[in-house]
C-alpha positions in Angstrom: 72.8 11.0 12.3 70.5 14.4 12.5 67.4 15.6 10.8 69.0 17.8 8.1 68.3 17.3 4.5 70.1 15.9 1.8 71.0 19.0 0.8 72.0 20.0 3.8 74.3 17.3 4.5 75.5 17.1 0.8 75.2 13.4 0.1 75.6 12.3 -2.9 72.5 10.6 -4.4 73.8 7.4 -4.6 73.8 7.6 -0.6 70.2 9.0 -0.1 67.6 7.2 1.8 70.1 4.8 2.9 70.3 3.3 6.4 72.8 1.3 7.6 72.7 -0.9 10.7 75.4 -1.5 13.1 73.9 -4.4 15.1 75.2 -7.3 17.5 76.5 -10.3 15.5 74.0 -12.5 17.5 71.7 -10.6 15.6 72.8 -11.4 12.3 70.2 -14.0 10.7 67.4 -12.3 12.8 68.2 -9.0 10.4 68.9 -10.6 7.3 65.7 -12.4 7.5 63.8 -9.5 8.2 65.7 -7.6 5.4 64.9 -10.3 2.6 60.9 -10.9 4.0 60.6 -6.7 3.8 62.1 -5.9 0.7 64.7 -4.1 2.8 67.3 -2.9 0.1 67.8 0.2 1.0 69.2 -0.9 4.6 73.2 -2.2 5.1 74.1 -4.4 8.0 77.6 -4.1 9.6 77.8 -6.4 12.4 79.9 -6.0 15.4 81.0 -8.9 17.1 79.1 -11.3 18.9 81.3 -12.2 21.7 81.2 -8.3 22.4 79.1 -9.8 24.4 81.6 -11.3 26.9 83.3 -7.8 27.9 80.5 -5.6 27.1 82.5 -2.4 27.8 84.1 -2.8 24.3 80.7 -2.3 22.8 80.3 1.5 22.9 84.4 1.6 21.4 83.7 -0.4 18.7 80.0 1.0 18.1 81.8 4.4 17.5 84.6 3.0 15.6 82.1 2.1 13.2 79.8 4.7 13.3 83.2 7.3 13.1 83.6 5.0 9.6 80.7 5.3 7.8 79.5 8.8 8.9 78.7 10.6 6.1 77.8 7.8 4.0 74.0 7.1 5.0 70.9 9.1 5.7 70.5 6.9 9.0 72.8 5.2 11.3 71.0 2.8 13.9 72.8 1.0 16.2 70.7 -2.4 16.6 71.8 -3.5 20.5 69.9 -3.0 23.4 71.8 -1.8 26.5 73.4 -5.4 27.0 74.7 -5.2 30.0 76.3 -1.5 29.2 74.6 -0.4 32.4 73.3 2.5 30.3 76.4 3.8 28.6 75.8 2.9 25.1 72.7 4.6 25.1 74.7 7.6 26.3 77.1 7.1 23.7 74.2 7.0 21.1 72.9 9.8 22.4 76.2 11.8 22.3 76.7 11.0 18.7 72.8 11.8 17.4 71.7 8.0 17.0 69.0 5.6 18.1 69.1 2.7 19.2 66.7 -0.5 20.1 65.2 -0.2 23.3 65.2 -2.5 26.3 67.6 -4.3 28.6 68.4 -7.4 26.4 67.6 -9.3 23.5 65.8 -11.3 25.6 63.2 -8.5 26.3 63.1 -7.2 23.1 62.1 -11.1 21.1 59.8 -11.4 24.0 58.2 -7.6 23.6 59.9 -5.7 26.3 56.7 -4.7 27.8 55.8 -8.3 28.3 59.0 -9.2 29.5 59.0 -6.4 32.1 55.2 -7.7 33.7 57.2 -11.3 33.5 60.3 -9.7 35.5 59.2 -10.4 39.1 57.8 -14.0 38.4 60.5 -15.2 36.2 64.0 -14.1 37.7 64.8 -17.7 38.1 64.7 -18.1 34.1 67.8 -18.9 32.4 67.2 -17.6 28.4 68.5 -18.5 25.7 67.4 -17.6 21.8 68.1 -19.4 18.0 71.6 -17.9 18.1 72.6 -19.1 21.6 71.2 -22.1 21.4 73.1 -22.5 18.0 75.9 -21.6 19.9 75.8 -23.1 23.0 79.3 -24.6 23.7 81.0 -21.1 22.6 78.8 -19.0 24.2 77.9 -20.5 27.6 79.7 -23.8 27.7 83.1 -22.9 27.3 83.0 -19.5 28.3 82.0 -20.6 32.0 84.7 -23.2 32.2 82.2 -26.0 32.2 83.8 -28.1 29.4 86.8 -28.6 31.7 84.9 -28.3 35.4 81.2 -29.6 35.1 81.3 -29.4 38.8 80.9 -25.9 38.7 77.5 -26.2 36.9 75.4 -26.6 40.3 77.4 -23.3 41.2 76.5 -20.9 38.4 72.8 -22.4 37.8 71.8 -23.6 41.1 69.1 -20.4 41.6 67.6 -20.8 38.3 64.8 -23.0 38.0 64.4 -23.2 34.2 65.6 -22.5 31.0 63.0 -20.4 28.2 63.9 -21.2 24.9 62.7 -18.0 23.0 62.2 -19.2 19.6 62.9 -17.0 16.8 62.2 -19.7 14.0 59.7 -22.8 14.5 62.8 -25.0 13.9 62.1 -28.6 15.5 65.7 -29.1 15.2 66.6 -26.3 17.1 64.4 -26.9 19.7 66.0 -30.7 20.3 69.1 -28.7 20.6 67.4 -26.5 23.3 66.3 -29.4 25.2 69.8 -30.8 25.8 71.1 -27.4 26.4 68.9 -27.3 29.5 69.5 -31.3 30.1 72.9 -30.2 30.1 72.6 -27.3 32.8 70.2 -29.4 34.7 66.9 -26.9 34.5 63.2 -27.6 33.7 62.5 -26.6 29.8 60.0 -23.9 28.3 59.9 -23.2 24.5 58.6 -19.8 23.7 57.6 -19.1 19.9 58.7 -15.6 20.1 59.8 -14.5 16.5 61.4 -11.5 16.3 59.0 -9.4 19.0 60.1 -5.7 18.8 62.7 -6.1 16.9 60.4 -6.4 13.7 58.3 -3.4 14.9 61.5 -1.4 15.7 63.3 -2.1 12.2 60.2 -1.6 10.4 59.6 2.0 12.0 64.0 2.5 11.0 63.1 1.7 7.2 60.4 3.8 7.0 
């Protein structure tokens, strides 16, 4: 939104001090569980999609679609994606309309700390990512998606540059990280679990929620 006061913007009380977030669907469990641990209650979470993700130039319509809903409604609107593949647009778009949003290139730089993952960036461009979420959601997010359900020949095609695959660990789940294993079984790639958490996406929320 803008820095104007209450006053100013005449909300009514039961709207003031409220945030809400209009994140990634991905992000989901990552935001609830940081909601709950912080005591959080003053912050809504509308999620967008997750398969956005897939055609990312309907992020930024839908992003403003929902920001275009609630305006008016909350002290702070913040728009929890980083540019994903927006090639800088939705930034522009957040910019346009008054709003912040998580910085870096990916979720996978932000769980990592994007200034970690930007000293990794010229020793680890071979590295396949996945996090909890993706690796939850394997078959509908990279399985199926890329046709390999129905041509497993084409595997050696789309993963035959990358020499591993980094599990970045949100939760210290053992089952998960069976799950992760076979996923890079599956693709045919080395296997690296990375206890991450939730990197700068805890440090960025906590700075929204004040």
């Amino acid at each position: 939104m803008d820095d104007r006061t209450l006053t100013e913007t005449g909300l009514p009380p039961a709207h003031a001090g409220r945030i809400l977030l209009i994140a990634c669907g991905a992000l989901a469990h990552e935001i609830l569980a940081l909601k709950a641990a912080n005591g959080w209650a003053h912050m809504d979470l509308q999620c967008l999609p997750a398969k956005l993700h897939l055609w990312p130039d309907k992020i930024i319509p839908a992003m403003e679609a929902a920001v275009a809903e609630a305006w008016g409604s909350y002290d702070t609107i913040f728009v929890v994606y980083a540019d994903c593949g927006t090639g800088g647009q939705l930034q522009a778009a957040c910019d346009r309309l008054g709003i912040e949003m998580v910085e870096g290139p990916h979720c996978y730089s932000f769980f990592e700390g994007n200034a970690k993952f930007a000293e990794a960036a010229d020793t680890e461009f071979t590295a396949f990512y996945l996090t909890d979420f993706l690796v939850r959601q394997f078959d509908a997010f990279v399985w199926r998606p890329m046709g390999l359900d129905r041509h497993p020949e084409l595997r050696d095609m789309y993963f035959g540059n990358y020499t591993k695959l980094v599990y970045q660990a949100q939760l210290d789940d053992p089952a998960l990280d069976a799950k992760a294993q076979d996923c890079a079984r599956r693709l045919g790639l080395d296997y690296e679990r990375r206890l991450t958490g939730y990197g700068d996406l805890a440090t960025t929320l906590t700075r929204v929620a004040g």
